[in-house]
N, CA, C and O atoms as a GROMACS GRO file, in nm:
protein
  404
    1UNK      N    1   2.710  -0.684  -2.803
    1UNK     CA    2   2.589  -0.606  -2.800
    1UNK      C    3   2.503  -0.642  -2.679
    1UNK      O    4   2.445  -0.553  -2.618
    2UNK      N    5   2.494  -0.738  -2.653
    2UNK     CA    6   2.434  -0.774  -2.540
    2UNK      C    7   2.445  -0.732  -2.381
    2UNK      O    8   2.365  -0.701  -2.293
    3UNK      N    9   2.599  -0.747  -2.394
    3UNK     CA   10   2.684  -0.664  -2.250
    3UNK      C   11   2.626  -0.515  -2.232
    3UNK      O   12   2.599  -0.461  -2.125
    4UNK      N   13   2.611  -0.458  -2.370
    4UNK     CA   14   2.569  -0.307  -2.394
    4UNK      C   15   2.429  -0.322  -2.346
    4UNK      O   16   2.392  -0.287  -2.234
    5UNK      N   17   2.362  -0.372  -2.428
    5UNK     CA   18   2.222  -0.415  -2.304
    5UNK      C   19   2.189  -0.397  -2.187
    5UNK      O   20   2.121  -0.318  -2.121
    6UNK      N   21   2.272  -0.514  -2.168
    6UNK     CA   22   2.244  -0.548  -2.020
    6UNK      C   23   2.278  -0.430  -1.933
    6UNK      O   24   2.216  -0.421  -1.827
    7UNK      N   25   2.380  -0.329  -1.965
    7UNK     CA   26   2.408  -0.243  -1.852
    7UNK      C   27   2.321  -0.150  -1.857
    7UNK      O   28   2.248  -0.102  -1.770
    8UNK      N   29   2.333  -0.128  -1.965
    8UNK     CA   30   2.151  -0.006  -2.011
    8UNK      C   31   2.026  -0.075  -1.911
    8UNK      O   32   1.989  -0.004  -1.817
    9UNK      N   33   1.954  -0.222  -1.930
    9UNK     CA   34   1.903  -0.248  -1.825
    9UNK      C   35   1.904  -0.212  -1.677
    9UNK      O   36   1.807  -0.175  -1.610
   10UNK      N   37   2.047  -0.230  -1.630
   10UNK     CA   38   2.067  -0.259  -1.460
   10UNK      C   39   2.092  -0.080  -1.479
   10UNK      O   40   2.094  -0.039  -1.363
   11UNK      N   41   2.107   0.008  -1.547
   11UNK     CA   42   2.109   0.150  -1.560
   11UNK      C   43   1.958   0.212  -1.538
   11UNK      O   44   1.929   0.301  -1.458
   12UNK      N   45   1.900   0.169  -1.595
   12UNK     CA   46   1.736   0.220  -1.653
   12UNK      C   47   1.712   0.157  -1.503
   12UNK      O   48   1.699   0.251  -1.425
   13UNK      N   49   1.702   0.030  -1.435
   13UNK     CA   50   1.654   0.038  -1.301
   13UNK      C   51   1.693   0.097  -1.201
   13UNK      O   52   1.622   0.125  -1.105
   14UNK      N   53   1.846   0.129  -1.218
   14UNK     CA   54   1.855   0.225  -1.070
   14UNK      C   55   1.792   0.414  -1.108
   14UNK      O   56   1.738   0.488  -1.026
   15UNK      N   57   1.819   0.441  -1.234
   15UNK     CA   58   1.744   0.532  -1.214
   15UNK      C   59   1.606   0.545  -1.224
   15UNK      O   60   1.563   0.648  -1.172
   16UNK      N   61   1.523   0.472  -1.275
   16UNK     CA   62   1.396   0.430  -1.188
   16UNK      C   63   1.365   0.413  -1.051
   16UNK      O   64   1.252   0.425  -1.004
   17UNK      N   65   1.444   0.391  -1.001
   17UNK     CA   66   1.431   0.347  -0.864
   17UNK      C   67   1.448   0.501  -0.754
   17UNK      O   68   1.387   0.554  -0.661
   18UNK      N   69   1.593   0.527  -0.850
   18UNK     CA   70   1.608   0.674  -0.779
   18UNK      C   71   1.471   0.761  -0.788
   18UNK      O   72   1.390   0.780  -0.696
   19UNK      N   73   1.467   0.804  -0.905
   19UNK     CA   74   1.337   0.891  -0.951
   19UNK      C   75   1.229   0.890  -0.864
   19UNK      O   76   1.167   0.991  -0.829
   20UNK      N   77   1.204   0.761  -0.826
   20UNK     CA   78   1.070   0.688  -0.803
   20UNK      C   79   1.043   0.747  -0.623
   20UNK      O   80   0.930   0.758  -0.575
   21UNK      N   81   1.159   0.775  -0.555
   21UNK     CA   82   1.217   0.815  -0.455
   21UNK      C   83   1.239   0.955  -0.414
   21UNK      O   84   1.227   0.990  -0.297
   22UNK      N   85   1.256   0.999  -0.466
   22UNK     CA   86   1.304   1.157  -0.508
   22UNK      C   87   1.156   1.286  -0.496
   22UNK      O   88   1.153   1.390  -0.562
   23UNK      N   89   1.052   1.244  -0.401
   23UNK     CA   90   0.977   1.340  -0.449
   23UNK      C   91   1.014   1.447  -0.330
   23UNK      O   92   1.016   1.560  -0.380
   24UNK      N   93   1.041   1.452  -0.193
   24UNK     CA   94   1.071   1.512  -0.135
   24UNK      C   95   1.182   1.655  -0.173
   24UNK      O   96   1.171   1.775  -0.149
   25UNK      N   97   1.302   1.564  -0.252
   25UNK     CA   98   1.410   1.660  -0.306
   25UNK      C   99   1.346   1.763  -0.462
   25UNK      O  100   1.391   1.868  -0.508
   26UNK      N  101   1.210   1.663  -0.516
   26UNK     CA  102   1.166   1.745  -0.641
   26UNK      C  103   1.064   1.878  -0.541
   26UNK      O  104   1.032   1.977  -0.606
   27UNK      N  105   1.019   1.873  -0.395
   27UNK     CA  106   0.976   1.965  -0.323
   27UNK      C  107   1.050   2.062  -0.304
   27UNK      O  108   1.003   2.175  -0.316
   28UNK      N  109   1.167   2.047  -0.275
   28UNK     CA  110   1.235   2.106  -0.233
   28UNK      C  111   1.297   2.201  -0.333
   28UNK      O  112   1.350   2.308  -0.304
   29UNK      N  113   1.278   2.131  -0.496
   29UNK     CA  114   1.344   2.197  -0.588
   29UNK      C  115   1.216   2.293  -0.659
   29UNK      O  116   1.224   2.376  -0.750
   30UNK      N  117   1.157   2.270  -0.620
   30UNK     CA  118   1.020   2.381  -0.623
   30UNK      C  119   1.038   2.458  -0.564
   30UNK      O  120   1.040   2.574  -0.604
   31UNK      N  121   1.061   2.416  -0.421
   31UNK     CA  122   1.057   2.545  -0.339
   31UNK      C  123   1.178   2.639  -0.370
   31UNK      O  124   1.145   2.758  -0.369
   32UNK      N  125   1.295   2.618  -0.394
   32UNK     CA  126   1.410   2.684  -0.413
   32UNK      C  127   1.365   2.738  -0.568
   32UNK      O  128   1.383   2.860  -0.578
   33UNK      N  129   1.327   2.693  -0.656
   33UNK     CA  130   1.265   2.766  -0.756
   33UNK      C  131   1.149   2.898  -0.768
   33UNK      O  132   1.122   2.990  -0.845
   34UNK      N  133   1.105   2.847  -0.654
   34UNK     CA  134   0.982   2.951  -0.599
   34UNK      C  135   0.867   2.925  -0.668
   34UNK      O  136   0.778   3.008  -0.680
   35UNK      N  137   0.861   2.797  -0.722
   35UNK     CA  138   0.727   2.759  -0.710
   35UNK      C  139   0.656   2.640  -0.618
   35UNK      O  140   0.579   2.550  -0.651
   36UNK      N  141   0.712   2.677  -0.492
   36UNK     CA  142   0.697   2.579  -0.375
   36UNK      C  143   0.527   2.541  -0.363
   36UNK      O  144   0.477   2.429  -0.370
   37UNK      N  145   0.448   2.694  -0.337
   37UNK     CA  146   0.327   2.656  -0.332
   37UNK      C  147   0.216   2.568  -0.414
   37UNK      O  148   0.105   2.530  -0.379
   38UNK      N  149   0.301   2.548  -0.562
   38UNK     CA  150   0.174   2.459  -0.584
   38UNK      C  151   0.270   2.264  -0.541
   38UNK      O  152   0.221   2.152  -0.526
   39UNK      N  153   0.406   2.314  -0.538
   39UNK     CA  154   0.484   2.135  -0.516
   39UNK      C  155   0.408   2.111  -0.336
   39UNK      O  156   0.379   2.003  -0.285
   40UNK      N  157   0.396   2.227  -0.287
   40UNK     CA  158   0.403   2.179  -0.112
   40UNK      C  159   0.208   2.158  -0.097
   40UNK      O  160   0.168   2.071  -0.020
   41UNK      N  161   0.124   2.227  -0.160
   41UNK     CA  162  -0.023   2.219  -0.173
   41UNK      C  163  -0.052   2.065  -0.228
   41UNK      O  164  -0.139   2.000  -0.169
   42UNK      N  165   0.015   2.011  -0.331
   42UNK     CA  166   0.008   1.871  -0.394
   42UNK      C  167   0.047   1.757  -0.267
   42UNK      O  168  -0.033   1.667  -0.245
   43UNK      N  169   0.145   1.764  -0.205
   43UNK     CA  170   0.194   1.671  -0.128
   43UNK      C  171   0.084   1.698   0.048
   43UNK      O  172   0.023   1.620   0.121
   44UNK      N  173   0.100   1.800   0.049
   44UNK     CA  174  -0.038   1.791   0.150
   44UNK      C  175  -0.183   1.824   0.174
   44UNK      O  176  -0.235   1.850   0.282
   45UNK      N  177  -0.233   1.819   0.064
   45UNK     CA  178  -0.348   1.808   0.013
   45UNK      C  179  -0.393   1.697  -0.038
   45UNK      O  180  -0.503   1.657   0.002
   46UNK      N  181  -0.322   1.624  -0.133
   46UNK     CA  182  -0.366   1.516  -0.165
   46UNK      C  183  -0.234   1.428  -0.147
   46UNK      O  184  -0.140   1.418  -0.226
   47UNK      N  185  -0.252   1.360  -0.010
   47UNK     CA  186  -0.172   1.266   0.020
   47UNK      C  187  -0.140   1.114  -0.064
   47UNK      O  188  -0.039   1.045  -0.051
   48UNK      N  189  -0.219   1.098  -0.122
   48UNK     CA  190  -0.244   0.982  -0.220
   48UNK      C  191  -0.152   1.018  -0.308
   48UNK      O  192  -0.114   0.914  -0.360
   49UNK      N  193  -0.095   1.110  -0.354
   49UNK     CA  194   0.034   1.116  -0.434
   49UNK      C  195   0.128   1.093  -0.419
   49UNK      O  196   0.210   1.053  -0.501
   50UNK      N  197   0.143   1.118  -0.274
   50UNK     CA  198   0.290   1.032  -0.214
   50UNK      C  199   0.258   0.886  -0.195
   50UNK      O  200   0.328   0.794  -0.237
   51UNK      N  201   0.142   0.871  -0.126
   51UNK     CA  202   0.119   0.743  -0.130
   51UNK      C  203   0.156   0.624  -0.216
   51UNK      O  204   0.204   0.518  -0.176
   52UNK      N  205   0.114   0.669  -0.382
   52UNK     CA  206   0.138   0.652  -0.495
   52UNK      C  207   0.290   0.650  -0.524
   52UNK      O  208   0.316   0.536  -0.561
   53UNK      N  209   0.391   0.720  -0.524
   53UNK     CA  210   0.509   0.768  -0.535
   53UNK      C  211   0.591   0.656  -0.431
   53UNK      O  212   0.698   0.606  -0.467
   54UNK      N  213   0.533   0.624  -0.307
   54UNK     CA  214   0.564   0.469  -0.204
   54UNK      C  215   0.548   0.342  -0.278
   54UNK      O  216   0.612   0.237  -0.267
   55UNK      N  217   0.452   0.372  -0.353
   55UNK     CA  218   0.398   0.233  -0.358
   55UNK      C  219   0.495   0.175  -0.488
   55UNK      O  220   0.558   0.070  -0.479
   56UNK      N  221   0.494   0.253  -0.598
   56UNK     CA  222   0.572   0.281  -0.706
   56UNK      C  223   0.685   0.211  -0.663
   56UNK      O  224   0.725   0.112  -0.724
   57UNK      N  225   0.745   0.258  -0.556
   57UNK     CA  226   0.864   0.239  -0.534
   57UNK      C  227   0.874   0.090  -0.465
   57UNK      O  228   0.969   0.012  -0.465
   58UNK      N  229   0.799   0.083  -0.432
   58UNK     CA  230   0.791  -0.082  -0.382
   58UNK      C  231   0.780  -0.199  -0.473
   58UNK      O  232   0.838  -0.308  -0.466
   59UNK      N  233   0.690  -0.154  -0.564
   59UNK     CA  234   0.653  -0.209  -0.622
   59UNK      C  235   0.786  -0.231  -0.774
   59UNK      O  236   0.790  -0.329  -0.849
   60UNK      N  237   0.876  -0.112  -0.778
   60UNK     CA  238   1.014  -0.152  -0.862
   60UNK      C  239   1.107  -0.219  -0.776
   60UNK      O  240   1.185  -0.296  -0.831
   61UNK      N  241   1.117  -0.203  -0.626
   61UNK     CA  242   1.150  -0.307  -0.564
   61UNK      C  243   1.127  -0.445  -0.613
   61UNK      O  244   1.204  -0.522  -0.671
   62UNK      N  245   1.028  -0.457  -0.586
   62UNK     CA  246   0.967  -0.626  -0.631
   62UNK      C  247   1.030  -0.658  -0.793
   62UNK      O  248   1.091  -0.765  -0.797
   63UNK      N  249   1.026  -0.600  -0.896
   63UNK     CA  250   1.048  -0.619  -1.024
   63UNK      C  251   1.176  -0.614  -1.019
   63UNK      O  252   1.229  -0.708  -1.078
   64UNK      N  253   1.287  -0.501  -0.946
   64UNK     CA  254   1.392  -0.543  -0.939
   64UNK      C  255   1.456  -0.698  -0.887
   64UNK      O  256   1.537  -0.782  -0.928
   65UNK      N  257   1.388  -0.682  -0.802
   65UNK     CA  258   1.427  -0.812  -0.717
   65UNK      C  259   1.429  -0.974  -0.783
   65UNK      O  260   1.503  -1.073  -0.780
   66UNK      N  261   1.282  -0.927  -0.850
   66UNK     CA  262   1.246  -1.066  -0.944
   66UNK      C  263   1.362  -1.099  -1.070
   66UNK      O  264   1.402  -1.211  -1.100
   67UNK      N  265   1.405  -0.959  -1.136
   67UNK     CA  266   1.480  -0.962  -1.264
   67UNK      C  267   1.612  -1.027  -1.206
   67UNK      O  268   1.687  -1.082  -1.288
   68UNK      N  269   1.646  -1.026  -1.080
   68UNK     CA  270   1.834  -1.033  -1.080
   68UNK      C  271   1.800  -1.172  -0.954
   68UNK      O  272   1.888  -1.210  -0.877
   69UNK      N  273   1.718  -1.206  -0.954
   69UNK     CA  274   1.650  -1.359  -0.904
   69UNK      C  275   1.711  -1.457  -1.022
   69UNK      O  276   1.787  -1.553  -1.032
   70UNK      N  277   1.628  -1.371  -1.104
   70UNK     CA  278   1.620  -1.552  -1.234
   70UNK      C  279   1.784  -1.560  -1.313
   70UNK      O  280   1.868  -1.485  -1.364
   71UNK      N  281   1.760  -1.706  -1.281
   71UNK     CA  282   1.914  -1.756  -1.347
   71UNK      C  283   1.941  -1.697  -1.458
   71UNK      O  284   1.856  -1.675  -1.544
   72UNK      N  285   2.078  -1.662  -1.470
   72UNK     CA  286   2.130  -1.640  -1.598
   72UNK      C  287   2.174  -1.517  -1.586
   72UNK      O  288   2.273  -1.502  -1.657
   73UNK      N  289   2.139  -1.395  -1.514
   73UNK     CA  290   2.158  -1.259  -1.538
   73UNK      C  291   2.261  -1.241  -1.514
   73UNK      O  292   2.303  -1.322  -1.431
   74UNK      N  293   2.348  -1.153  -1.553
   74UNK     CA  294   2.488  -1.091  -1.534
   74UNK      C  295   2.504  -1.108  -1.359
   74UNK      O  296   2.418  -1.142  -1.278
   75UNK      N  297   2.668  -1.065  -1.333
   75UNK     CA  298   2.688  -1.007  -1.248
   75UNK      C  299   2.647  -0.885  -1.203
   75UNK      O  300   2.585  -0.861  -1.100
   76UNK      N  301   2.701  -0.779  -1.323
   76UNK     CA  302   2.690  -0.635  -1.292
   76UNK      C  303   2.503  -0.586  -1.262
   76UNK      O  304   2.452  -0.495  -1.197
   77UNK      N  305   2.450  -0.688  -1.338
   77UNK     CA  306   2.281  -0.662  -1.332
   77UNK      C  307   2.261  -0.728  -1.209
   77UNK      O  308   2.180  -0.648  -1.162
   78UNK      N  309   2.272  -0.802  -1.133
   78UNK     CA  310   2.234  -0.837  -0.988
   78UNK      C  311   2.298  -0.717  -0.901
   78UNK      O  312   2.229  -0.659  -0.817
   79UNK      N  313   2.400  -0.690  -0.919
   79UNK     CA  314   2.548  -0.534  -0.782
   79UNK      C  315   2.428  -0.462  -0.829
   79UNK      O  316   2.343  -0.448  -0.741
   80UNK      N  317   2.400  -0.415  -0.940
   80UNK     CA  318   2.311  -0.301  -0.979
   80UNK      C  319   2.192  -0.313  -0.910
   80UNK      O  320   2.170  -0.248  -0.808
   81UNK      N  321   2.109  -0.397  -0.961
   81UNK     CA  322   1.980  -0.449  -0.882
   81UNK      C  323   2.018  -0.442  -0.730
   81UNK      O  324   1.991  -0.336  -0.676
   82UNK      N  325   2.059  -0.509  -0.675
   82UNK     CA  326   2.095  -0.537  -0.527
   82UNK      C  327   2.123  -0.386  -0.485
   82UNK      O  328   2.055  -0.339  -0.393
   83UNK      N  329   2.202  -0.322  -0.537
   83UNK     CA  330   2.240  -0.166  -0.477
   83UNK      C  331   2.102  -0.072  -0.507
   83UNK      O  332   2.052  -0.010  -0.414
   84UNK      N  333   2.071  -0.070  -0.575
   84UNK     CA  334   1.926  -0.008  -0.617
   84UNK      C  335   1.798  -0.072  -0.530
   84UNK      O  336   1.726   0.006  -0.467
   85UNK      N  337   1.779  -0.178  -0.529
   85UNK     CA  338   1.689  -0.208  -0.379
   85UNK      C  339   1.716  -0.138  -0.259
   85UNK      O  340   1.649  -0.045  -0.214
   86UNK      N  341   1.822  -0.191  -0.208
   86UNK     CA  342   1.916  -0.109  -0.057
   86UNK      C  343   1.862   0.053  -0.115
   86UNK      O  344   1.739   0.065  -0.119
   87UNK      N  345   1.923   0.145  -0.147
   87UNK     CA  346   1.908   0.273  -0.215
   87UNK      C  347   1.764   0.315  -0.194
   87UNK      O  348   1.740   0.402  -0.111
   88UNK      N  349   1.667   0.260  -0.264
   88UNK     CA  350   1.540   0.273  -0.231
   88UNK      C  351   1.432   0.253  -0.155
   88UNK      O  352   1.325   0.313  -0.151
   89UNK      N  353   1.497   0.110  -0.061
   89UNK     CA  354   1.477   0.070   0.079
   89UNK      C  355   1.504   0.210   0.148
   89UNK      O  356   1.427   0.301   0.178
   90UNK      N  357   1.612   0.198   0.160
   90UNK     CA  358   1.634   0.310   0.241
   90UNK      C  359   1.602   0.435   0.258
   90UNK      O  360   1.584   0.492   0.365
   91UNK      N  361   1.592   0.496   0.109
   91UNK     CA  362   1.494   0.622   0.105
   91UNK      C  363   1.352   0.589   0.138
   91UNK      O  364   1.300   0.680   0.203
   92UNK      N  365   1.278   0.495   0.117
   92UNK     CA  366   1.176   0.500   0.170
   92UNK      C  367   1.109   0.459   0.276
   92UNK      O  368   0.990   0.480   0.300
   93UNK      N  369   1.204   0.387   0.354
   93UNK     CA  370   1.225   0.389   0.475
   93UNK      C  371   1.241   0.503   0.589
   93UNK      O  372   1.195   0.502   0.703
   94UNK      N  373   1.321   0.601   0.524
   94UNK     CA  374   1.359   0.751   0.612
   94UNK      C  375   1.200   0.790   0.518
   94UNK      O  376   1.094   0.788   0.581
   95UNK      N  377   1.200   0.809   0.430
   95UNK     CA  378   1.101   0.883   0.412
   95UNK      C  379   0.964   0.866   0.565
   95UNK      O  380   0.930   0.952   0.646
   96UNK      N  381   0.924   0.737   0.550
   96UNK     CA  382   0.822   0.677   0.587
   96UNK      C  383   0.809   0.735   0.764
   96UNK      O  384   0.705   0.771   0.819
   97UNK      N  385   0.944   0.730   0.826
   97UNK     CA  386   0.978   0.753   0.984
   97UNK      C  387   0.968   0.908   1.005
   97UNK      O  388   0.919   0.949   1.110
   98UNK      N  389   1.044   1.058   0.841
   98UNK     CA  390   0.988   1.111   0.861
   98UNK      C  391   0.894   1.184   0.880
   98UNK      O  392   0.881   1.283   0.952
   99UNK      N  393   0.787   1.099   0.772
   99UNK     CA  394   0.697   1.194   0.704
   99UNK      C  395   0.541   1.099   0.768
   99UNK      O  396   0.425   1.140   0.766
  100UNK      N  397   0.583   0.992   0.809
  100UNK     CA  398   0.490   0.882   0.795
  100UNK      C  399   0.397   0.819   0.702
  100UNK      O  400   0.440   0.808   0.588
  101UNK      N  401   0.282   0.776   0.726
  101UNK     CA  402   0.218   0.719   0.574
  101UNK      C  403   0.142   0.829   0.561
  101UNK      O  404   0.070   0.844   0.463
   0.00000   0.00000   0.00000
């Protein structure tokens, strides 16, 4: 039962992490829905939502990072953790170069 756990854990953080990342593609899925104008009015109007949506993501960075730090945790919960940092590094990294802060 525990193994079952634990993967549910290192599961629940990468898609947190994804999610957390994803607002550009949830724009985009507005817009292809055709309700672009109120997803594209939110993101540049009130910039503090993305802002928010960065920070989020940094900030499950850090909690990831801390959880697959402390002794004892699985293997598969550190590959998970570790791939889910990279993953979200990286999206918000491109995000950041294209969109800036």
């Amino acid at each position: 039962m525990t193994m079952r756990r634990e993967w549910l854990l290192s599961f629940g953080a990468v898609v947190l992490a994804f999610l957390s990342t994803q607002h550009h593609n949830l724009m985009m899925l507005l817009l292809a829905l055709g309700l672009g104008d109120a997803g594209m009015s939110v993101m540049t109007d009130v910039p503090l939502v993305r802002t928010a949506m960065l920070v989020v993501s940094l900030v499950m960075v850090g909690a990831i990072g801390y959880e697959i730090s402390r002794r004892g945790r699985p293997r598969a919960m550190r590959i998970t953790g570790a791939l889910s940092i990279l993953f979200t590094l990286g999206l918000a990294g491109w995000s950041l170069l294209h969109f800036g802060l």
